[in-house]
C-alpha positions in Angstrom: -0.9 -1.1 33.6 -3.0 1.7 32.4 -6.4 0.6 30.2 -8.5 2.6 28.6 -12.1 -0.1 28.6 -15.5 0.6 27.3 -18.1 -2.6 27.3 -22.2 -2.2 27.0 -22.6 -5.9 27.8 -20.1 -7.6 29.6 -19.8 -10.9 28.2 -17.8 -12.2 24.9 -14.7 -10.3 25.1 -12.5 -13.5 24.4 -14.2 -13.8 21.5 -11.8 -11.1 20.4 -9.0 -12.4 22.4 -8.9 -16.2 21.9 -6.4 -18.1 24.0 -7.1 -20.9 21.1 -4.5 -20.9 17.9 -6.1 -19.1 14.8 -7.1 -20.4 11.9 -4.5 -19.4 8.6 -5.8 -16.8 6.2 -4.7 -16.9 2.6 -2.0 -14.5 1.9 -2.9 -10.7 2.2 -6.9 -11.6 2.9 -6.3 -9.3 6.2 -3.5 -7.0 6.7 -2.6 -5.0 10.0 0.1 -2.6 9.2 2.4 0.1 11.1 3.9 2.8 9.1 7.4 3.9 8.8 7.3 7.3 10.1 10.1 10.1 10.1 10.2 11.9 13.7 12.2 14.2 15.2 13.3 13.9 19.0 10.9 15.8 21.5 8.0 15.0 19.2 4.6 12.9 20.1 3.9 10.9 17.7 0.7 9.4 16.9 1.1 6.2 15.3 -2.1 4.8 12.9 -2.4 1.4 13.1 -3.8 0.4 9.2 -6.1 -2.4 7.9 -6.5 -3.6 4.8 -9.7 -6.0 4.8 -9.6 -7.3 1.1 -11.8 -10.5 2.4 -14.5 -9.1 4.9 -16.6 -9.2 7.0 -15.3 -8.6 10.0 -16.6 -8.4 13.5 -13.4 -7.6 15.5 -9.6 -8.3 16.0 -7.1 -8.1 19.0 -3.2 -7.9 19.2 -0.2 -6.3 20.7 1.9 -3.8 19.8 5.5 -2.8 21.2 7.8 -0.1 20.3 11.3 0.3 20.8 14.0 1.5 22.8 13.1 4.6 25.3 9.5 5.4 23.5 6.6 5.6 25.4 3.3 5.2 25.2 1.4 7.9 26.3 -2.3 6.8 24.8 -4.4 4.6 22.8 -7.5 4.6 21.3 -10.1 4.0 18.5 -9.0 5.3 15.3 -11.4 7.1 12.8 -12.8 4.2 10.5 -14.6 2.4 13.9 -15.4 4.9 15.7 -18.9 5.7 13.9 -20.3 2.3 14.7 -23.4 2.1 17.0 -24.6 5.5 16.1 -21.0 7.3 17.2 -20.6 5.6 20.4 -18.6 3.5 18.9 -17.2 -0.6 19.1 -19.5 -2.6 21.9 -16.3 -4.1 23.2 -13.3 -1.6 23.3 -10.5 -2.4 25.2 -6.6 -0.7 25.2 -4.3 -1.8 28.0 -0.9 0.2 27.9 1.8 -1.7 29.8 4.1 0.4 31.2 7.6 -0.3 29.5 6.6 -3.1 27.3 3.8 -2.0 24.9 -0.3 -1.9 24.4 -2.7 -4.4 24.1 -6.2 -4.0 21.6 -9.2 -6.1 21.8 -12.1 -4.9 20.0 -16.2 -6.5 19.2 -17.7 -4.0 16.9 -21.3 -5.2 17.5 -22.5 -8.5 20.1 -25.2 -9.0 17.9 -23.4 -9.2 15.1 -25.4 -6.2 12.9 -22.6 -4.5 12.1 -18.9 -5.3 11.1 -16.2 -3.3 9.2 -16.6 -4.1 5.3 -13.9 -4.8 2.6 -11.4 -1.8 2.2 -8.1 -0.7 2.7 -5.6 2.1 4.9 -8.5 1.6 7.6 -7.1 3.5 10.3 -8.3 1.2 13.7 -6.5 2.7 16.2 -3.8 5.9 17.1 -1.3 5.1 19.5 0.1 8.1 20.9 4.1 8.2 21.4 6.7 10.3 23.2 10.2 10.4 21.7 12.7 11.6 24.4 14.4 14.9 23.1 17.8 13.4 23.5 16.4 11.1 20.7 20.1 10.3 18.3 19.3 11.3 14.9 19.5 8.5 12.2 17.8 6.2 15.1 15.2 4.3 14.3 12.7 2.4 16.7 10.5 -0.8 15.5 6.9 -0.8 15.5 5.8 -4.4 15.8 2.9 -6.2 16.1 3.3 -9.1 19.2 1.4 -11.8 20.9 3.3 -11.9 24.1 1.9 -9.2 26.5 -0.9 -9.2 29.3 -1.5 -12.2 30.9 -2.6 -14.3 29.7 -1.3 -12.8 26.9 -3.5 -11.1 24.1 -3.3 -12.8 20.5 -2.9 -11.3 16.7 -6.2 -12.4 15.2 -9.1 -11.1 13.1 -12.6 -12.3 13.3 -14.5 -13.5 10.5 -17.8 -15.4 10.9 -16.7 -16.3 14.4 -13.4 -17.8 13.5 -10.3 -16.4 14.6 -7.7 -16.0 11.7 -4.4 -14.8 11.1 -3.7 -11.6 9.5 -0.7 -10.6 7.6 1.7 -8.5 9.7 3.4 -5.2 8.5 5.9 -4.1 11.0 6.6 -0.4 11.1 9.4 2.0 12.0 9.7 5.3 13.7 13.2 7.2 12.6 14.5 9.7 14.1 15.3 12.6 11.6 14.9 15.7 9.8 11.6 16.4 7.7 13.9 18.2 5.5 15.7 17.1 2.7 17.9 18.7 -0.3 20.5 20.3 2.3 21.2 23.9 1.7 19.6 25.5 -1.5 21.4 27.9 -3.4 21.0 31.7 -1.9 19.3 34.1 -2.9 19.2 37.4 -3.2 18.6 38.0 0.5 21.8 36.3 0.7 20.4 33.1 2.8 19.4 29.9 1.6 15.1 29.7 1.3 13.7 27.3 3.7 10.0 25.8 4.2 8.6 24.6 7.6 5.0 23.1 8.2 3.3 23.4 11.1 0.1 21.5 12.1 -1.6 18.1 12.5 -0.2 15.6 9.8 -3.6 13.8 9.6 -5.9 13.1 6.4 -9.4 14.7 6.2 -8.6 18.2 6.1 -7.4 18.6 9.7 -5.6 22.1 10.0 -1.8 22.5 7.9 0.0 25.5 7.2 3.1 26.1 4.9 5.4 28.7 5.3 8.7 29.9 3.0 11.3 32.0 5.1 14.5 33.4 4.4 13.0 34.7 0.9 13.9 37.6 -1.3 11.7 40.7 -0.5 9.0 42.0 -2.3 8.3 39.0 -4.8 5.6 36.7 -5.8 5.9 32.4 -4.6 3.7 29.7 -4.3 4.2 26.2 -3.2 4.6 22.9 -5.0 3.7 19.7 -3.8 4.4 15.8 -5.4 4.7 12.3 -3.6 7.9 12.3 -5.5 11.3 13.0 -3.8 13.9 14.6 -6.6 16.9 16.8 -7.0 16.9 18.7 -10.9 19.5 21.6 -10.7 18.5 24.9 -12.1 14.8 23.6 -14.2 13.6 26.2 -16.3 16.8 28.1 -16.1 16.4 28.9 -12.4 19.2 30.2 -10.0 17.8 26.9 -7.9 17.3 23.6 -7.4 13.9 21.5 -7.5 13.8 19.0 -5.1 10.2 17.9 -6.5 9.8 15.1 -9.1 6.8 13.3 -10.8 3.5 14.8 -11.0 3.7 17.8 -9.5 1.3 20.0 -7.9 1.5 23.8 -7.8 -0.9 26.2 -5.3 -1.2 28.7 -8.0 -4.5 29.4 -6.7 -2.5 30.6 -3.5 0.0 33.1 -4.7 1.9 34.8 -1.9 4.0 38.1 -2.0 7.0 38.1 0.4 6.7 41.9 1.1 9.2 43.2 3.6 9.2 40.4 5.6 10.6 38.5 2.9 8.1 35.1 3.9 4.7 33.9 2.5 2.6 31.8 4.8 -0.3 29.5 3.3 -3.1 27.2 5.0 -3.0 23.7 3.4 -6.5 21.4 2.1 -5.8 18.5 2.5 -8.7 17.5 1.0 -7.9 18.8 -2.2 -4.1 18.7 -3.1 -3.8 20.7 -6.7 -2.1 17.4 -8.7 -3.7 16.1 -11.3 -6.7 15.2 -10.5 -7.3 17.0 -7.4 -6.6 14.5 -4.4 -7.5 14.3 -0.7 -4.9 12.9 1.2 -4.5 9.5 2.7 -3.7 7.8 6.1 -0.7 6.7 5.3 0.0 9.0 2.3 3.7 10.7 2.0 4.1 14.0 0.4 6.4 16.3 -0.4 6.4 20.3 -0.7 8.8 23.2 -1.5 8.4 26.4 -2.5 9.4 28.2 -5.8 9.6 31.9 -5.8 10.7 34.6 -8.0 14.0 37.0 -7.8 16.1 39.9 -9.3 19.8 38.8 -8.6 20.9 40.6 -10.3 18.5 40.0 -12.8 14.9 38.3 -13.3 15.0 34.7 -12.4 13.7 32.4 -10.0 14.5 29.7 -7.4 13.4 27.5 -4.6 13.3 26.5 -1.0 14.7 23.6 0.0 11.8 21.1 0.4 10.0 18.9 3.3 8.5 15.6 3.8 5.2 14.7 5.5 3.9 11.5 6.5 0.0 11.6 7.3 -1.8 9.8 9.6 
C-alpha cells in the first residue's frame, strides 16, 4: 500500500471514515461522480473525481475507488476546489491510500474546527487520480470507474459529512474507453491530395491550462481557422464546400485566430480555454466535452473550401 497522508492534528479521522452505517440522503442532495473518459493505450490518465453538493454544508467525505482490468494507479491527490482551504495548505485531514492492484482509498476533514466546509455547488473537482493504461490497451475496451466500500481494512466507507452525520451520496460510476479522439473517418482530399487532419496536444484541464490545435495535411498557401461546438455532427459539403463538417449545434469559430498554411501546408494555434468563441464566450468545465475541426480554404481546381476531420476532448 502506498499513501499519500497529511494531518495537523491527529485526532478525528474516523469522523470521515465511519465504520457505522450512514444515514440516507434524499435523492441527488450529494452526488460523487466519475466521468466517462475516451483514452488511448499508453496514455496516463488523470481521472477528476466530481461533486455535486446541491444540499451543503459539508465538512468532509471518504470512499473507495477501483478501476478495471490492467490500469493502474500511479497517484492520488486533492483536486482543485479543496485545495485552497486553510490559507492553501489545504484539508486538515487528507488522506489517499493507493492499494496496489485493487484501487485507492480517500478520507478527507476540511477543517477540525469546523470554520470552514465546501458550500453548495456543482462539477467540484475533489480529487485527480492519476492512471496508466498499458500500451497494448485493445481498442473499443473499456475499463469501469466505480466508487466501492470494500478496500483497506477495516475497509473505508462512501459517505459525506453534514453537521456531523455521515450520509449517503448518490453514486455515478464512470468509464475509461479505450479509443481514438478522432472521429468522421477520412475527410474528403484536398488539393494536396491527402485527407486534412487535426491533432491537439496539451493538458485537457479547465482553467486555461496550456492547449494547442494544429491542422496538417492542408492545401498550401491558404487561409484556416478552427471551429469548435459540444456537438458531434456529420453535414456533407455545407455551404457548398468540397468537405464535410463534422461540427453541429452552436458552433464556435477562432476567427480571431486566422492561420495561413504557407509552404508547410499546416496552421498551428494555442487554445483559451477560458474563453471558447461560442455564443456567449465560455470557459471550459471539469467535465465539459468539446469538439474541434478545422475549415480551410482551397483552389481545386477552383475556389472552394473544406475541412479536417474533427477531434473530441474531454476536460478534467
Amino acid at each position: 500500500m502506498f499513501n499519500y497522508f497529511r494531518n495537523r492534528a491527529m485526532c478525528a479521522c474516523l469522523a470521515v471514515i465511519p465504520l457505522a452505517l450512514a444515514s440516507p440522503s434524499n435523492a441527488q442532495d450529494y452526488v460523487l461522480r466519475a466521468p466517462n473518459i475516451i483514452a488511448q493505450a499508453g496514455d496516463v490518465v488523470s481521472i477528476p473525481i466530481l461533486f455535486d453538493n446541491n444540499k451543503g454544508p459539508v465538512a468532509g467525505w471518504s470512499f473507495g475507488v477501483t478501476v478495471g482490468g490492467p490500469l493502474v494507479i500511479l497517484d492520488a491527490g486533492e483536486g482543485i476546489d479543496i485545495s485552497h482551504f486553510n490559507g492553501g495548505v489545504g484539508p486538515d485531514f487528507a488522506s489517499h491510500n493507493i492499494y496496489p492492484g485493487v484501487g485507492v482509498t480517500v478520507g478527507i476533514i476540511l477543517d477540525f474546527q469546523g470554520a470552514e466546509v465546501l458550500e453548495m455547488g456543482t462539477n467540484l473537482q475533489l480529487h485527480l487520480i492519476d492512471v496508466q493504461i498499458p500500451a497494448n490497451a485493445s481498442l473499443g475496451t473499456s475499463y469501469p470507474i466505480k466508487f466501492v466500500d470494500t478496500i483497506g481494512s477495516p475497509p473505508v466507507a462512501i459517505v459525506v459529512v453534514e453537521n456531523g452525520q455521515s450520509m449517503d451520496p448518490q453514486l455515478d460510476h464512470g468509464t475509461i474507453t479505450i479509443g481514438d479522439p478522432h472521429y468522421c473517418g477520412l475527410t474528403v482530399p484536398n488539393s494536396s491530395g491527402f485527407p486534412g487532419e487535426i491533432n491537439a496536444s496539451g493538458v485537457y484541464f479547465a482553467g486555461g491550462y496550456p492547449l494547442t490545435l494544429t491542422a496538417d495535411h492542408l492545401p498550401t498557401n491558404q487561409f484556416g481557422y478552427f471551429l469548435v461546438s459540444q456537438t458531434a455532427s456529420f453535414v456533407v459539403a455545407p455551404g457548398g464546400s468540397q468537405g464535410n463538417l463534422c461540427l453541429g449545434g452552436s458552433i464556435g469559430r477562432f476567427r480571431t485566430q486566422v492561420q495561413f498554411s504557407g509552404s508547410s501546408g499546416a496552421i498551428s494555434i494555442p487554445v483559451d480555454t477560458t474563453s471558447l468563441p461560442v455564443t456567449p464566450m465560455t470557459a471550459v468545465q471539469p467535465g465539459d466535452t468539446w469538439h474541434f475541426t478545422t475549415w480551410f480554404r482551397d483552389i481545386n481546381p477552383g475556389a472552394t473550401s473544406n475541412f479536417t476531420n474533427a477531434i473530441t476532448l474531454y476536460f478534467h
